[in-house]
N, C-alpha and C positions, 0 to 999 in steps of 0.2 A: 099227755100223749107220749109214749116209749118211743124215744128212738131208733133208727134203725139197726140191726144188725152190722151192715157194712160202717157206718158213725161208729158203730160203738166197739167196734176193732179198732178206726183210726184212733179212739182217745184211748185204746188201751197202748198203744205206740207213740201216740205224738205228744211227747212230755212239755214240752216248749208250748205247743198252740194251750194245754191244758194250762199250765204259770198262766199265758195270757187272759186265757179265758176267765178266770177268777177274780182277775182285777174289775173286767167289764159286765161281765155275764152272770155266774152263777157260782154258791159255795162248793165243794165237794156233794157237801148233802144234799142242796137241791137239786145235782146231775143226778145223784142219784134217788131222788122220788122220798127222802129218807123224813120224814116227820119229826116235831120235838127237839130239844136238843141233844141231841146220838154224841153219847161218850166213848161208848165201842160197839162191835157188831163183829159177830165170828159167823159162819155161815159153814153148815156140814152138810156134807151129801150121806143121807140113811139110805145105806144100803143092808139088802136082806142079807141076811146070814146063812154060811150054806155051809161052814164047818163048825166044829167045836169041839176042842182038844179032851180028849175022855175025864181027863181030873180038873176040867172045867167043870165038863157037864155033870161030876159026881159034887163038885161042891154046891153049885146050885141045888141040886138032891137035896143033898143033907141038910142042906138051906130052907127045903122046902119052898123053893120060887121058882117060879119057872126061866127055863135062858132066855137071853136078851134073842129077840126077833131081827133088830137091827142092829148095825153097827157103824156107828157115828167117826165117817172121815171129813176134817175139818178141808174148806175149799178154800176160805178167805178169810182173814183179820184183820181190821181196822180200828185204830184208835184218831179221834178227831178232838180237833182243839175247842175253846168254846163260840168261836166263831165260824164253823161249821166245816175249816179245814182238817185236810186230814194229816198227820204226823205223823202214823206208822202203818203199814201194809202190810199183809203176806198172802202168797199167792201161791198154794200147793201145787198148782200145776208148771207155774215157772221154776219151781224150788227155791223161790228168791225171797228178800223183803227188803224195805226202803224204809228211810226218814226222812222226813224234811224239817224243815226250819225256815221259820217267817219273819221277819224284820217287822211288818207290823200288818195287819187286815187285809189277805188274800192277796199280799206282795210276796213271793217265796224267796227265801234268800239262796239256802242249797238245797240238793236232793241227794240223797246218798243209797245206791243200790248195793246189796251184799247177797251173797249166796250162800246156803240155809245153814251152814256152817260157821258166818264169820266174815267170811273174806271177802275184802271189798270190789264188788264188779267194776262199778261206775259213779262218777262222778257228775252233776250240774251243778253248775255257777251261773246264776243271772245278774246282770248289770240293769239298773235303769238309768235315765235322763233326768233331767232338774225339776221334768214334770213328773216326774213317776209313773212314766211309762216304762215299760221293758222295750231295751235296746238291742241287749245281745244274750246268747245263752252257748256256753261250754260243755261240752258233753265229754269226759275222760275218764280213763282206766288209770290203774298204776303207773305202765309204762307209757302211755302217748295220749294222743290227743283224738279222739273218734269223729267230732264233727264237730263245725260252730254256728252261729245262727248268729243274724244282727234283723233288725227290725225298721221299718220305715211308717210315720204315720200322717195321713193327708186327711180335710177334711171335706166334705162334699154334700153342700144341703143339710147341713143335721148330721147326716150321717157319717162316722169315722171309718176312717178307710184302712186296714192296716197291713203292711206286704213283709213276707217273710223269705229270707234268704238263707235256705241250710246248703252249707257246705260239707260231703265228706272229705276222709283225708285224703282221697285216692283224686280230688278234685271233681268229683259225681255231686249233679245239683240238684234240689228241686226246692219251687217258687209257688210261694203260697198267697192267696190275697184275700182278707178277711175284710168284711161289711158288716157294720154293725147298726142296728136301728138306734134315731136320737133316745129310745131307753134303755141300752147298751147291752139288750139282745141280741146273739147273733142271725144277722138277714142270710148270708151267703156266706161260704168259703170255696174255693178255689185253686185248686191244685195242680200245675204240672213237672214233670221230671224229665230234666236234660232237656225241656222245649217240647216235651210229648203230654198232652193232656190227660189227667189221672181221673178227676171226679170234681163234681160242683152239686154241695146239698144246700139246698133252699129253705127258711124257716120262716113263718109270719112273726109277727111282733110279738107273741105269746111265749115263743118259743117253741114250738111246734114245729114237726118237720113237712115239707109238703111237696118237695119236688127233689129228685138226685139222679145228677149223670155220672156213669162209672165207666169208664173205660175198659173194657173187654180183650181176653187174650188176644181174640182173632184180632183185635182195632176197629171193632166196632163199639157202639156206646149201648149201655142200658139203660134204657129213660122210665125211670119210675113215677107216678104221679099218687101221692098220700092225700086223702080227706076223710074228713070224719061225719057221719051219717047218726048221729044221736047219740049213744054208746056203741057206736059202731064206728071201728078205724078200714078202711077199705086203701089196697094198696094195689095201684091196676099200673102195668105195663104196657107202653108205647109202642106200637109195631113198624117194621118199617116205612107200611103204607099207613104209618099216621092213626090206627085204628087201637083201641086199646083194650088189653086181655086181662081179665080179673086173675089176679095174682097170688093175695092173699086177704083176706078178713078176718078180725080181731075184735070177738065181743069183750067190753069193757064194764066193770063191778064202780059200782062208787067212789071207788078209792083208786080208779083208772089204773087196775092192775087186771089184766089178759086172763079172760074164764074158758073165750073158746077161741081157737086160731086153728082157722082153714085154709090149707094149701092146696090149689089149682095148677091142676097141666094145662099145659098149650093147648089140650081138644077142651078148656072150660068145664073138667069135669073135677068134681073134688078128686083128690089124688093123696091128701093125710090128713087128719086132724085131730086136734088134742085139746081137751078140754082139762083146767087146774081147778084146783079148789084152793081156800086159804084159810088158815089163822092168824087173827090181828089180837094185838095188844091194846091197850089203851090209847095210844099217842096214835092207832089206827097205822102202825106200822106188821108185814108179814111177818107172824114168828115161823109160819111151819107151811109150806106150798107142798102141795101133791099133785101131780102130771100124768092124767090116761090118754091112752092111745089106744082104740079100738075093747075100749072097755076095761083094758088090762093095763095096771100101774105100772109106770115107765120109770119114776123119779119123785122123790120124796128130798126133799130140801128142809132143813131147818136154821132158825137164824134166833141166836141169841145178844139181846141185845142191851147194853147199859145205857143210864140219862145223866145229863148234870143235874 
């Protein structure tokens, strides 16, 4: 089952809870849905082509081939260790990439962000305890220090409790408190900033997500409730009189990747939808996804992929 959107912003941000997450929960690869053991993975968005410089298009001529229809801009690169971490990133949209480095099996030792040039943005350092847990994590620039995070862990029934303290430099806080099922799935996280409540996503033992409160500009909350209907993920909103409004639906392929997803207005009427289609590989991993919308191709992705 895909995560949510609003989830899957907070782990493209929250570096720290991610270190954590891998000791208890899950490798890179299997956040992300990835089959087999994935050595690298580039991903390009094909876009159509709408120019071509004239002594292009006279060399393909003379070539006798016809011009390329698309053209392949790369969105992401990932190289993973053989333990299903990952060691190198890049992210065309941030213009950045990272390395990390592991001390030993989903324990991160550092992180190193650069920008697409060379130059080092940021810095993590993580410390653990005598039990190998993660204590505390360093987040710096060249010149100073941007935040730090120390870790606290209780246990409760089985279940491990775990609270997070980021501090920025400016002394700005926010407090995190993570639950994890005794098979070190996450149940809950928990979020507030400066004492103001952010968001709490709820997940069964599977790992699955099934309930998330988000905190709204106005200060009010968004109550989502997730369940699954067969190959069906259904995702209905909580109203203020307690009533709830179909939201969105998400038919699911075998391989639990999103064929049709229907978005709903507040009058219950569809209001978008977009059906994908896919290319899999042997490992039944996507190489190539295509996205309509109202009949008419919206987004064409392709994803190349290496194995050990």
């Amino acid at each position: 089952m895909k995560k949510s959107f609003f989830f899957g912003l907070l782990l493209l941000f929250a570096i720290p809870f991610v270190a954590y997450a891998q000791q208890t929960w899950q490798s890179d690869l299997e956040q992300e849905k990835l089959r087999g053991r994935v050595k690298e993975l580039r991903e390009f968005d094909m876009r159509k082509m709408t120019y071509l410089h004239a002594d292009t298009l006279a060399k393909f001529q003379r070539q006798g081939k016809k011009p390329p229809y698309f053209e392949r801009r790369l969105k992401y690169a990932k190289k993973y260790d053989t333990n299903g971490y990952i060691t190198y990133s890049f992210d065309s949209f941030l213009e950045r990439y990272c390395t990390k480095t592991y001390f030993k099996k989903g324990y991160i030792k550092e992180q190193v962000d650069y920008e697409k040039d060379g130059k080092e943005l940021y810095r993590y350092v993580f410390d653990y305890n005598a039990q190998g847990e993660l204590q505390s994590a360093v987040r710096y620039s060249p010149e100073k220090t941007i935040f730090t995070e120390t870790y606290s862990t209780s246990y409760e029934n089985g279940h491990k409790i775990v609270n997070l303290l980021h501090t920025n430099a400016d002394g700005k806080y926010t407090q995190t408190e993570y639950r994890l099922y005794p098979n070190g799935k996450l149940e809950y996280m928990l979020e507030t900033r400066n004492g103001k409540f952010q968001y709490r996503f709820c997940f069964n033992e599977q790992g699955e997500e099934t309930e998330a409160y988000i905190a709204k500009f106005d200060g009010n909350l968004r109550h989502l409730i997730t369940h699954k209907e067969g190959n069906v993920l259904v995702i209905e909103e909580v109203q203020a009189d307690g009533s709830k409004r179909l939201s969105t639906k998400k038919i699911l392929n075998t391989y639990g990747d999103e064929t049709v997803v229907t978005y709903y207005g507040v009058d219950g009427q569809v209001s978008r939808e977009q059906a994908l289609k896919y290319e899999y590989d042997s490992h039944q991993n996507w190489t190539r996804r295509e996205t309509y919308e109202d009949g008419k191709q919206i987004e064409v992705r392709k994803r190349e992929i290496k194995y050990y």
